[in-house]
C-alpha atoms as one frame of an Amber mdcrd trajectory, in Angstrom:
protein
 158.697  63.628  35.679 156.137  66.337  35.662 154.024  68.597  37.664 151.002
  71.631  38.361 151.606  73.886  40.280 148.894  75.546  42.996 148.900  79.102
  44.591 149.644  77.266  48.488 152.799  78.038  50.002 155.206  79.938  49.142
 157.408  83.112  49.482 154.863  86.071  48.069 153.171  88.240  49.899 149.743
  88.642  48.810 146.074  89.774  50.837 145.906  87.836  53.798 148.810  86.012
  53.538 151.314  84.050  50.921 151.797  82.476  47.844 153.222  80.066  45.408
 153.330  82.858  42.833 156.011  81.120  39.757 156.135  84.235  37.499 157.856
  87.312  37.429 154.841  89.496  37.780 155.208  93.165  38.402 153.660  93.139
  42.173 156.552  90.565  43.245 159.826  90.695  43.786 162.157  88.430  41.901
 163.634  86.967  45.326 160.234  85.642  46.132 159.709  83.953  42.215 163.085
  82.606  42.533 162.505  81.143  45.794 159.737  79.767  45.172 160.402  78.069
  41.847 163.280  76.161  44.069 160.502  74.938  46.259 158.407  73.928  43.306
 161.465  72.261  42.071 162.347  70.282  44.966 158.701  69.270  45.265 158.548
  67.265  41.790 161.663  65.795  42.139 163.938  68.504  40.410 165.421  70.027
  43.355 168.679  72.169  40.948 167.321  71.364  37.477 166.909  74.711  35.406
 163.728  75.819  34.216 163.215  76.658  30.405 160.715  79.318  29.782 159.456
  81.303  27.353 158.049  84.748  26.783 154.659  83.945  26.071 152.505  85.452
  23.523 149.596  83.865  22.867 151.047  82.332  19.350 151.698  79.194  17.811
 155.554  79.595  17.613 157.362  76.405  19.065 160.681  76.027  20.299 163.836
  72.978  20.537 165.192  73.361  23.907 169.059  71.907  25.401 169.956  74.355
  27.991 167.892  77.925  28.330 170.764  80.788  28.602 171.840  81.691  32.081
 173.055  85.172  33.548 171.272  87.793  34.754 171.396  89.771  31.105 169.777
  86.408  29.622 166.776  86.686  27.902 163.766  83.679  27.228 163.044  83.375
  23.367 159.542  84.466  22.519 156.721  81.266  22.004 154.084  79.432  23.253
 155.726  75.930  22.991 158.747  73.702  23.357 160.108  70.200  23.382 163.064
  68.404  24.336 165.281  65.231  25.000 168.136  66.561  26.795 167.807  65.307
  30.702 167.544  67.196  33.813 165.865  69.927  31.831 162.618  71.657  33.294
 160.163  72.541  30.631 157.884  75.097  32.236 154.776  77.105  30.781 153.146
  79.594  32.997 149.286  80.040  33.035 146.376  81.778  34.911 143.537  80.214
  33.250 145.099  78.990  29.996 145.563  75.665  29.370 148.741  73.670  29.661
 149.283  70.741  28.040 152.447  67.967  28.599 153.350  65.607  26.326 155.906
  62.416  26.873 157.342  60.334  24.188 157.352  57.006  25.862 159.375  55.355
  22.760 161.775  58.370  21.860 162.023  59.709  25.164 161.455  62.990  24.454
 158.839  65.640  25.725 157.150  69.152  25.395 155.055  71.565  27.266 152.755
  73.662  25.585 150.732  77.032  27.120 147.167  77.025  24.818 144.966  80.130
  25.385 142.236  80.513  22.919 144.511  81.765  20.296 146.916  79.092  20.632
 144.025  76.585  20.324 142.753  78.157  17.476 146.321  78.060  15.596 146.288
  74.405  16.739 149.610  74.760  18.692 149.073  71.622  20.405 149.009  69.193
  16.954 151.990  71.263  15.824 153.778  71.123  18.835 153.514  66.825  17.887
 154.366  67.730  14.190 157.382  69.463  15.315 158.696  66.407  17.816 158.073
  64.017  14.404 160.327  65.869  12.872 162.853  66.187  15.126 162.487  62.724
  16.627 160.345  60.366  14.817 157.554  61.044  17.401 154.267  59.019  16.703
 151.136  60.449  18.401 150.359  56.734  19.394 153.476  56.828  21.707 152.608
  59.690  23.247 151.072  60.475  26.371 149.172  63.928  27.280 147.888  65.851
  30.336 145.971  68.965  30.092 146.270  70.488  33.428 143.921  72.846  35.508
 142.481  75.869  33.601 139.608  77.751  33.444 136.565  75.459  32.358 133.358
  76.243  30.107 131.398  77.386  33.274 133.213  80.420  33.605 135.314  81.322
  30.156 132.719  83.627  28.431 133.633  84.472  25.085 132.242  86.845  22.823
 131.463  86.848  18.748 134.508  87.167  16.931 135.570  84.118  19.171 132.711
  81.643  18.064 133.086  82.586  14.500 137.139  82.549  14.917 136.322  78.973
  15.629 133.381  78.601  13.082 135.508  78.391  10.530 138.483  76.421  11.428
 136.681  73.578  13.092 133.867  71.051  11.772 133.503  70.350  15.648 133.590
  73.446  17.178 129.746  73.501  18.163 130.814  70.614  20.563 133.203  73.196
  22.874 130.754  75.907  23.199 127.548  76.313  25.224 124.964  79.015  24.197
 123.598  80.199  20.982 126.909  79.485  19.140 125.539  78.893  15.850 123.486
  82.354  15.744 126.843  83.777  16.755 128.996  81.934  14.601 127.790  82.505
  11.382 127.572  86.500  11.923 123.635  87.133  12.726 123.653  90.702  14.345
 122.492  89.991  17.450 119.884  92.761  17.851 119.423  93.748  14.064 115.697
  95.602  14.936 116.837  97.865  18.462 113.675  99.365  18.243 111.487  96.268
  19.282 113.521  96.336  22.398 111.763  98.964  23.463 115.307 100.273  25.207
 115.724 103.721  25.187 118.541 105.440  23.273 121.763 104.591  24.698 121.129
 101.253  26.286 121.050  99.090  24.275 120.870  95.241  25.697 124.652  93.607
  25.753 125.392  91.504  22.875 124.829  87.355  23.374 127.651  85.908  24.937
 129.181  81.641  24.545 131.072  79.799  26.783 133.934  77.757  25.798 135.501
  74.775  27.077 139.191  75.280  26.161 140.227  71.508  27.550 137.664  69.884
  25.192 139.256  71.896  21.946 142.859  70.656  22.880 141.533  67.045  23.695
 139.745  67.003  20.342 143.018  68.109  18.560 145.177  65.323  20.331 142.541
  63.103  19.154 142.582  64.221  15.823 146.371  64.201  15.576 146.546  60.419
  16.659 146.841  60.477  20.152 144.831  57.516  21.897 142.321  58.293  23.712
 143.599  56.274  26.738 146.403  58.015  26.796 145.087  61.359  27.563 144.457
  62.834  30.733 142.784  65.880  31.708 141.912  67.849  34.847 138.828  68.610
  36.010 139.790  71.520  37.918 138.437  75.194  36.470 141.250  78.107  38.061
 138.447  80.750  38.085 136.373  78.345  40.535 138.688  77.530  42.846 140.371
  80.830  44.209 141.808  79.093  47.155 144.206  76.493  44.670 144.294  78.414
  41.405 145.205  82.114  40.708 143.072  83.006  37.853 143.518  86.181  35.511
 139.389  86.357  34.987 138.659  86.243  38.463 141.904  88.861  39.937 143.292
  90.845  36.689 146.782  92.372  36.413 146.996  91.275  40.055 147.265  88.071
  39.604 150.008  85.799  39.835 151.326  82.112  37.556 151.015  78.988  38.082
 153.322  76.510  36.181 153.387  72.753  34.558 156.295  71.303  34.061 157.989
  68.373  32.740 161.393  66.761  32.170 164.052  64.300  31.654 165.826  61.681
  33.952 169.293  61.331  33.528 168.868  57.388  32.598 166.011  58.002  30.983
 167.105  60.310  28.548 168.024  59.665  24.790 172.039  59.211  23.475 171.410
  62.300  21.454 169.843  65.587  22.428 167.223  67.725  20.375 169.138  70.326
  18.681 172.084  67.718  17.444 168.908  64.582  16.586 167.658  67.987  14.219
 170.944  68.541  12.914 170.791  64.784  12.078 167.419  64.878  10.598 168.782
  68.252   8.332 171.759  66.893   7.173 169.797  63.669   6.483 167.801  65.258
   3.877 169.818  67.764   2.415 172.057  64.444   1.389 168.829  63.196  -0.111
């Protein structure tokens, strides 16, 4: 089972009325987040499953997941990634205009939720994230199914230069994600090498050319590349920044803003006979008897 998450509803008290705020942000209180993660929940057909999160970082760091530590001293492990086969298990990213991605092993029965900003996408931390769950489980990307859930789209996720040639130079393809003069920007032309035929005065001089980039289309193109069927992706159409009345969205509110979540996880008879951390024991010992 598996789910998005929108900022209707909810216990948090924000301008002109409430919220479905999932994170533990430092305008709400923790009685509201916990509250309404229990809502959430219940409303994908969870209702008492735990939730697995990370502390996110923008990396490419993936994570094996049974049971996230409980008690009020426990910690989440840092990363930007995780998979699992153990059963009643919430995987949960939180986002405010990144992108998250779900994956489902339909033959293994395993899955993983992944939180791709443009770092993350750059490091590739979605084809990983399927390297990692071959490894642990045999996974073939032509058993898989994704979703890339709501995020901010091209129309309003204006990057600047290091960005384009970040991208440049991993990517054959990465002309196809941005819109605007990406290839003057990519290969390192100074935008205004001659200020004086601006005919600016000293001190203003005109802001450097900006790209857009379409985050969904760099992940699709990766799940591609990695073997995924093209059939078996799905992606939404919905930008976070646009839609302030569904989404909360870190371009359009700042520091003020709260997190949405996707999920995904396990049920009991669908789950594997063996869980992720003892199949990767398995797999270890396999080898070092090799």
């Amino acid at each position: 089972m598996h789910g998005f998450s929108t900022r209707a509803g909810g216990e948090s008290k924000v301008a002109g009325g409430t919220a479905l705020n999932l994170g533990y942000t430092g305008w709400d209180s923790r009685a509201a987040v916990d509250a309404n993660r229990k809502k959430f929940a219940a409303a994908v057909g969870a209702r008492d499953w735990p939730f697995a999160t990370l502390r996110q970082f923008h990396s490419d760091l993936i994570r094996a997941m049974d049971l996230p530590a409980a008690g009020p001293s426990a910690k989440p492990l840092h990363g930007d990634a995780m998979f699992t086969s153990a059963p009643r298990l919430l995987l949960a990213v939180q986002t405010a205009d990144c992108v998250p991605i779900l994956f489902a092993d339909t033959k293994r029965r395993a899955v993983a939720a992944v939180h791709a900003g443009w770092r993350g996408t750059l490091a590739r931390i979605a084809q990983k994230t399927l390297g990692r769950m071959r490894m642990e489980f045999g996974t073939r990307p032509r058993d898989v199914v994704a979703v890339l859930g709501p995020a901010i789209d091209g129309c309003c996720y204006e990057v600047g230069p290091e960005v384009a040639q970040a991208f440049a130079a991993k990517f054959a393809a990465a002309a196809e994600w941005f819109e605007g003069p990406f290839e003057r920007l990519a290969w390192g032309e100074e935008p205004n090498p001659l200020p004086w035929l601006t005919m600016m005065p000293p001190g203003h001089m005109p802001p450097p050319p900006r790209v857009h980039l379409d985050l969904r289309a760099a992940n699709r193109w990766q799940l591609l590349d990695a073997g995924v069927p093209a059939s078996q992706i799905a992606a939404s159409e919905l930008c976070t920044r646009c839609n302030a009345e569904l989404f909360f969205s870190y371009r359009r509110e700042g520091n003020k803003t709260g997190r949405l979540m996707a999920v995904i996880g396990i049920r009991p008879d669908q789950a594997p006979r063996v869980s992720a951390l003892k199949a990767s024991k398995r797999t270890r010992a396999k080898r070092a008897a090799r």
